[in-house]
C-alpha positions in Angstrom: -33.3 34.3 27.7 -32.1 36.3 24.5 -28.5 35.6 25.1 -29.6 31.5 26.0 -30.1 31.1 23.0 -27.8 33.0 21.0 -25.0 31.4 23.1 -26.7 27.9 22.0 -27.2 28.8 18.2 -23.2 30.1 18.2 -22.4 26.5 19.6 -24.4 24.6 17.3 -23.1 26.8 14.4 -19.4 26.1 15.8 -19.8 22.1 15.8 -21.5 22.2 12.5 -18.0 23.5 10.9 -16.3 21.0 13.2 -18.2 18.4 11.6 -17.4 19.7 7.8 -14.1 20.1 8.8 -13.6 16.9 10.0 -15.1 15.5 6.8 -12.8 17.4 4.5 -9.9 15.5 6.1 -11.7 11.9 5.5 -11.1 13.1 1.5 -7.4 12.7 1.4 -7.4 9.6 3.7 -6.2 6.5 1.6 -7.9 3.5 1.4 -6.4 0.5 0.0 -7.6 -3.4 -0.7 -4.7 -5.6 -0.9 -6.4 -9.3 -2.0 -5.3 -12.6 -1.5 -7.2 -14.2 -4.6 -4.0 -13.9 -6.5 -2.9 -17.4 -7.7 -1.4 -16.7 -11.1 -0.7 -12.9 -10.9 2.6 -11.3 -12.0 3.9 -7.9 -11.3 1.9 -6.9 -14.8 -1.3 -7.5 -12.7 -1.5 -4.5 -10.4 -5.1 -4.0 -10.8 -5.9 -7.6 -9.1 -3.1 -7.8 -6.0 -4.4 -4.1 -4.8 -7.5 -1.6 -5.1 -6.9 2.1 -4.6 -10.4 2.4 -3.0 -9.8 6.1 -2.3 -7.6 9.2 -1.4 -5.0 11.4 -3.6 -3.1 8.8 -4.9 -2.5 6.5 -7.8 0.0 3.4 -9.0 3.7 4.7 -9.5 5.1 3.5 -12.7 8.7 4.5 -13.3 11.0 2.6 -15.2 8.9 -1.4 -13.4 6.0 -2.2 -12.2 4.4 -0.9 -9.0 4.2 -3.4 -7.9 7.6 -6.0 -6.7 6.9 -9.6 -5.5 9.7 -11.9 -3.4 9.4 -15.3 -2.6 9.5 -16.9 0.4 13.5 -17.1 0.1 13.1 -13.3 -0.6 14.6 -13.9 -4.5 12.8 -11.6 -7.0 10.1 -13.3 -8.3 9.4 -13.0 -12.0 6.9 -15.9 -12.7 2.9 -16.4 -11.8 2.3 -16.8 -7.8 0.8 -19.8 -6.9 -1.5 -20.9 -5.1 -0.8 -21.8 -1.1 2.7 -19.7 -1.6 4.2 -17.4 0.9 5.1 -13.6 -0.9 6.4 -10.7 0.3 4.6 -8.1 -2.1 5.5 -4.3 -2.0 3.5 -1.9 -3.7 4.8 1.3 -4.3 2.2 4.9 -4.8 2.5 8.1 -5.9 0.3 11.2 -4.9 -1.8 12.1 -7.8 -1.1 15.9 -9.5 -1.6 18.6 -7.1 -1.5 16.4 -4.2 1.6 15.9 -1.7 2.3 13.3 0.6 2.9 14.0 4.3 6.6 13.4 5.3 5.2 10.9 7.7 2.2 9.2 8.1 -0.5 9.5 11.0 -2.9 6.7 12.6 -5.7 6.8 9.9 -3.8 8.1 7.3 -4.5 5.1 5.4 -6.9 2.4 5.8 -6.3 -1.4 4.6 -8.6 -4.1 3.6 -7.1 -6.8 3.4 -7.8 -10.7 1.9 -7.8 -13.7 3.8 -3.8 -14.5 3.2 -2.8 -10.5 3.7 -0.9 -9.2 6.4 0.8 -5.3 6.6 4.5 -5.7 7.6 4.6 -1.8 7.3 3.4 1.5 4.7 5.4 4.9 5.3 6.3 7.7 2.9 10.1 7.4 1.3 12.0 9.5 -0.5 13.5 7.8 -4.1 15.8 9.8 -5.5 15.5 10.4 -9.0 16.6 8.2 -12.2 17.6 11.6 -14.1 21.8 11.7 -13.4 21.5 15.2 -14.6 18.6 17.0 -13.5 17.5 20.2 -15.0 18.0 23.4 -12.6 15.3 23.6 -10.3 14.0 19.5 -10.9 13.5 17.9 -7.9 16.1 15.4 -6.9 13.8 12.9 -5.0 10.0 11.8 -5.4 8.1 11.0 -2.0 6.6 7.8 -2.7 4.0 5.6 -0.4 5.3 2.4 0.2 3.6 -0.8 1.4 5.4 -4.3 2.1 2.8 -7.2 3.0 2.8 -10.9 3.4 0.8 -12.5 0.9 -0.2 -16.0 1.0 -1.9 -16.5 -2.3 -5.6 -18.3 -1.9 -5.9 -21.8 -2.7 -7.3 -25.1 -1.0 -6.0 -26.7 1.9 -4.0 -29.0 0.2 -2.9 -26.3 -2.4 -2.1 -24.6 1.2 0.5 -27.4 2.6 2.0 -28.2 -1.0 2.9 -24.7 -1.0 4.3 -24.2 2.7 6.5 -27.2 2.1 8.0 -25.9 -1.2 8.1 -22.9 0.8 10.1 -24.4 3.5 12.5 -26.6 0.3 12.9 -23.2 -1.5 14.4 -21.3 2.2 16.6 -24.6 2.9 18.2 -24.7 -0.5 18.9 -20.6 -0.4 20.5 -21.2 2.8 24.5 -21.0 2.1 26.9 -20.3 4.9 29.8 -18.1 3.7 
């Protein structure tokens, strides 16, 4: 009877630590809100197009904005969004000091909420190499990066929605060229 219940007690002990140790990973997962409600954003308004809710990282700011928006033609886009228009938004993170990103990412690595008009095309880890030319001995030569491309069609009314997908569709017929 003894042994019963010291067998049970060393179970019980042995699933509690699976349970703390499967919390402890839930800390470094990365959770992200990527929002739709972005009619008159530019790249300078990181803080509105996406939310680190949580995990080890934060907004990498090199020599641009985190943040890079194409139109629907896929030209750089350097002016406000507007409402009812298509975007293809990447957002670019960093881990935060003394925390690495994996060299590839698992299922549940990272968690998205996303707005009405948001959809994930893809998020992996890269490797950008460097701006330094000349690096000092023993500087890396690349920073791993988390990078996330999305569809974004910017909230707005339904007529706001149809204005924009047909100056969608005039913008993609007039960047058409055929060499």
């Amino acid at each position: 009877m003894k042994k019963a219940i010291a067998g049970i007690l060393a179970v019980c002990m042995l699933l509690s630590l699976c349970v703390v140790f499967a919390g402890a990973k839930d800390g470094d997962t990365i959770r992200l809100r990527l929002n739709s409600d972005v009619a008159g954003c530019t790249t300078n308004d990181v803080d509105k197009m996406i939310e680190i809710l949580s995990g080890p990282v934060e907004f990498y700011h090199d020599n641009s904005s985190p943040v890079d928006i194409a139109n629907y033609a896929g030209g750089s886009e350097y002016a406000h969004m507007e409402a009812g228009r298509s975007y293809t938004v990447t957002y670019t993170l960093i881990a935060k000091d003394g925390y690495t990103l994996p060299e590839t990412l698992s299922d549940g690595d990272v968690v998205f909420e996303c707005g009405k008009g948001v959809k994930v095309i893809y998020c992996k880890v890269i490797e950008m190499a460097n701006t330094n030319l000349h690096p000092a001995p023993g500087e890396a030569r690349t920073t791993r990066l988390l990078r996330v491309m999305a569809n974004v069609v910017a909230d707005g009314n339904a007529l706001q929605r149809l204005i924009g997908w047909i100056r969608d569709i005039i913008l993609k017929i007039r960047s058409f060229q055929i060499d």
